[in-house]
N, C-alpha and C positions, 0 to 999 in steps of 0.2 A: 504493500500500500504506500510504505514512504516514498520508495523507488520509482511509484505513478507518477506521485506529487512530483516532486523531483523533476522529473523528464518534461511535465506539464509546464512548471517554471521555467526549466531553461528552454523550452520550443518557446512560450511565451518573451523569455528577455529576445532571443535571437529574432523573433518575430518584428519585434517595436526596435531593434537597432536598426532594421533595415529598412521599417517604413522611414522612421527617422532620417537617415542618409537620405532618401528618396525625397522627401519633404522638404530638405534645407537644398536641393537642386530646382527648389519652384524660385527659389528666391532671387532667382539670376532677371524672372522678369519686372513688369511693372506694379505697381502696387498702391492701392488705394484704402484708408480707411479713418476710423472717428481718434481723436487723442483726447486726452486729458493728462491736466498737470497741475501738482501743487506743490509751492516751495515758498522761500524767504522772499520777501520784497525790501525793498529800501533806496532811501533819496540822496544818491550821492553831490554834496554840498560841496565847491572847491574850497580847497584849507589854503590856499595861496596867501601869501600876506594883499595882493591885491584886491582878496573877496570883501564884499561888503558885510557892514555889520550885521543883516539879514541871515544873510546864507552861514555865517560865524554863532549864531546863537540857534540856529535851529540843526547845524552837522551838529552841536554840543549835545541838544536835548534828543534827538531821533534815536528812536531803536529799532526799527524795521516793521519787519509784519506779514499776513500774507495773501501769499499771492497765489490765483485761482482762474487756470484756463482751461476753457475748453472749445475746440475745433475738429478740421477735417484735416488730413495729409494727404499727400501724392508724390508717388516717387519713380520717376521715369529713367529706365535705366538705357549708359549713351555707351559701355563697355561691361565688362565682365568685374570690372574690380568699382567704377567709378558710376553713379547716377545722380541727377539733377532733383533737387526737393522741393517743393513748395506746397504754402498752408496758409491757411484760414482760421483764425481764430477770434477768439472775447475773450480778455482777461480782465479780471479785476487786481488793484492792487492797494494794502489796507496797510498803509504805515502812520504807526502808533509814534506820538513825544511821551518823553518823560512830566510822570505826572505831579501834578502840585509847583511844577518848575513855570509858570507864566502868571502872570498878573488876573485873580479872580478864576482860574483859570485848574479845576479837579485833573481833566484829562482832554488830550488832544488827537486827531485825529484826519490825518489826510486820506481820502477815497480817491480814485482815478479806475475808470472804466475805459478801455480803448481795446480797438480794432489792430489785428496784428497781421503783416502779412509779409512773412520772412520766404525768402527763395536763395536756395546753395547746392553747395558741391557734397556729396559726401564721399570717403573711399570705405569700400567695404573689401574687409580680409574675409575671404572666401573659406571654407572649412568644412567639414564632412556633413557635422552635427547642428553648428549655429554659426552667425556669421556676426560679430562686431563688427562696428561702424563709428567712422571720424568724422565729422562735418562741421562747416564752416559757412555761413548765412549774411545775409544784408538783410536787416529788415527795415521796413516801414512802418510806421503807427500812423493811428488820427483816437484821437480823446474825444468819446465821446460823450463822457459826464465827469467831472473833478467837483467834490465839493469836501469840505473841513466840519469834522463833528467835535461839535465842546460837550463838556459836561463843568458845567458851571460850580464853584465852591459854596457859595451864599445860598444856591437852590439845591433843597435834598433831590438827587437821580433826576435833574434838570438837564438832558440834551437838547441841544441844539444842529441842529446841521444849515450851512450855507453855502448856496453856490458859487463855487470858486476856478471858474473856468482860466486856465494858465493864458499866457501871451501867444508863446505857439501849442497849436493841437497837430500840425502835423509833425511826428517826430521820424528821424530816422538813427540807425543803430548796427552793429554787428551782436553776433550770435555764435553761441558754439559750442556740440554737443559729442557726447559719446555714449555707445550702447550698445546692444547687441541683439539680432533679431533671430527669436526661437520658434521653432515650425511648431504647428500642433496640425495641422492637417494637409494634403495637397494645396488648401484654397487659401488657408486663414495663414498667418503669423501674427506671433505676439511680439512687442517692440517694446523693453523697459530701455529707460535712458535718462540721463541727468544732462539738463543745459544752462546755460546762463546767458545773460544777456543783457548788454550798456548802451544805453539812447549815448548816443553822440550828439543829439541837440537839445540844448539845456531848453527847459520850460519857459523861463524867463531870458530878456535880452538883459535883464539888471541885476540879476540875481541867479549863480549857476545852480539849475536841478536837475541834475539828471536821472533816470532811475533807471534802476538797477535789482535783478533778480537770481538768482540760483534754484532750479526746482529740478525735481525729479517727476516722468512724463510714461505714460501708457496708450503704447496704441494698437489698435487692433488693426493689421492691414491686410486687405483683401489681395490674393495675388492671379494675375490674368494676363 
């Protein structure tokens, strides 16, 4: 009876190693599917001695926060090692200040909603089982709601929120991630990966904001 078991297992391991190999060979073509992503957010403030007293009292007080996307992928492959990416997404991102630190002022609270649409290179190390992946992005944003939540001292659990739409809404940015895509069927892959990502256009032409994320991202891509 063990000696069935036995045999039953290992037909079954040999069975799943070889769909497996079979599976991670879909992955050479293109591929579409939903992501999601959650990580840290935060307002990179310049520390130069030329920043304004603005942007110097609020790098002091910020501690980040988080950050919440979710979109579509496409990854169109132009060789065997190398494919072109681009996406669609909404992210929000919720960075918190240090609290009791402003004038009347419990806790603070910047909100920004935008539109993201990054397009890159990636190179992918080809491999029997699963295939890591390097990539390298230009994104674009447009903000499509920014607003600031108080929570006042003098009023017990008194918020506030105000719209606080920055100077520019169109941002742009580099990006850059790494991961590795794991087959679970001929059709499907699964894509875990961490990325991060710095607007290169400060919010303000008076005051530098750039923001700034690190997350960790899930995608399910259809392959065809």
């Amino acid at each position: 009876m063990c000696k069935k078991l036995t045999m039953k297992k290992l037909l079954f391991f040999l069975f799943w190693v070889a769909t497996t190999k079979s599976y991670a060979q879909v992955q050479l073509g293109n591929q579409l599917g939903p992501k999601l992503a959650v990580g840290y957010a935060n307002m990179n403030y310049s520390s130069l001695s030329s920043a304004t007293a603005f942007s110097k009292l609020f790098d002091s007080l910020q501690q980040g926060g988080l950050h919440v996307e979710v979109g579509a992928i496409y990854k169109h492959r132009i060789s065997r090692e190398f494919s072109i990416s681009g996406s669609v997404s909404v992210a929000q991102y919720r960075i918190n200040y240090l609290a009791n630190s402003l004038p009347s002022l419990a806790a603070c609270r910047q909100n920004l909603v935008q539109i993201n649409l990054p397009i890159g290179i990636e190179y992918n190390l080809i491999t029997e089982n699963w295939q890591p992946f390097f990539g390298l992005y230009l994104q674009g944003a447009k903000i499509i709601k920014s607003t600031m939540t108080y929570q006042l001292q003098e009023v017990w659990n008194s918020v506030t929120e105000t719209s606080n739409l920055p100077e520019h809404t169109l941002l742009y940015g580099i990006s850059m991630a790494t991961g590795a895509q794991l087959p679970i069927t001929k059709q499907f892959t699964l894509e875990p990966s961490v990325f991060a990502t710095y607007s290169l256009r400060s919010l303000s032409g008076s005051a530098a904001q750039r923001p700034l994320n690190l997350a960790f991202q899930t995608t399910l891509m259809y392959n065809f």
